[in-house]
C-alpha positions, 0 to 999 in steps of 0.5 A, spaced: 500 500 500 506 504 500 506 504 493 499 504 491 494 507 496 498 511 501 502 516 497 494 518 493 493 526 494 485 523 497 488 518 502 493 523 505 488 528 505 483 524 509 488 521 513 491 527 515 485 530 516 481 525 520 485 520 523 492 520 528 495 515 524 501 509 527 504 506 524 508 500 527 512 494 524 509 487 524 512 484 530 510 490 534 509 489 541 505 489 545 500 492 540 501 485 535 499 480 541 494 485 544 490 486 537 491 479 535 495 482 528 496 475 523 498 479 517 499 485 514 496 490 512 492 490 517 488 497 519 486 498 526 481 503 527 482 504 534 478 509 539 480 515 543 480 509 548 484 505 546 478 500 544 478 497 536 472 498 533 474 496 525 479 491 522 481 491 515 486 486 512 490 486 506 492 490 500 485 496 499 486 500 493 485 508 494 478 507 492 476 502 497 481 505 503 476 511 504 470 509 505 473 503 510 476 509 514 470 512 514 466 506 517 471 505 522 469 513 524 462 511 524 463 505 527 467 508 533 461 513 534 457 508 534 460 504 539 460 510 543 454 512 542 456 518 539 450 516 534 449 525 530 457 523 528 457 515 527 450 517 522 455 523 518 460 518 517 455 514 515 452 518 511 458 521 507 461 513 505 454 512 502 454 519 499 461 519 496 462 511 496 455 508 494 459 502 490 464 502 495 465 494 499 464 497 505 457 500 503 452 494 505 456 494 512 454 502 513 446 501 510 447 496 515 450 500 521 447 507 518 440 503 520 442 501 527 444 508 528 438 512 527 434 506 530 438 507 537 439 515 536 431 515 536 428 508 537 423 509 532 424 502 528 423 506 521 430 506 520 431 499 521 426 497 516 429 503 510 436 499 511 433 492 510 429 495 504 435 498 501 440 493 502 435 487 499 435 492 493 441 493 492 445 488 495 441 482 495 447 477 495 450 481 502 452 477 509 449 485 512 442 484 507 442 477 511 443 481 518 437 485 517 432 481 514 429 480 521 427 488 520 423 487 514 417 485 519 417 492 522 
């Protein structure tokens, strides 16, 4: 990714400006036993916490390395209950990343995040009904299939 990915004017500029990146060798401890690193790449999106809440492993094009990065921001507010920010990440991915790899996963958590910002089960349903649409062959339209009941 070094050679690919890294050097994009894109990815350094939203790295730079959303992220604190580290960068640690492979074999790194304690970091490579406390976050259970098998293979690399591997992109950690790690909370103000010290906590994980998004794993990437191998090699992403630039096109792909954005929009996982902002599932990780997305995620990080969600778990921490930040839902206003996890639902503007969220949003962003979907808006500028609609065919990204890491779409169907952020219908999927931009539904459980307006359901546990509001409790209304409306947003549930949407993210089932459009991962159905869209991407009726995911493991994320599989997950919400429950919610087409709602």
């Amino acid at each position: 990714m070094d050679a690919v990915t890294y050097p994009q004017e894109p990815v350094v500029a939203f790295v730079s400006s959303r992220m604190v990146p580290l960068r640690l060798r492979f074999a790194a401890q304690p970091y490579a036993s406390d976050f259970k690193i098998r293979w690399t790449p591997s992109l950690i999106t790690v909370g103000p916490e010290g906590q994980e809440h998004h794993r990437t492993v191998g090699f992403l094009p630039p096109e792909e390395l954005i929009p996982s990065l902002l599932l990780g921001c997305g995620k990080c507010h969600f778990d921490t209950e930040r839902f206003p920010q996890a639902m503007k990440d969220l949003d962003e991915l979907l808006a500028r990343y609609p065919k990204s790899h890491a779409a169907p996963e952020a219908i999927y958590y931009r539904g459980v995040t307006g359901y546990k910002n509001t409790h209304d089960p409306k947003p549930l349903k949407a993210a089932y009904e459009k991962l159905a649409a869209d991407y009726p062959k995911s493991e994320w339209t599989n997950r919400a299939y429950p919610c087409r009941l709602l």
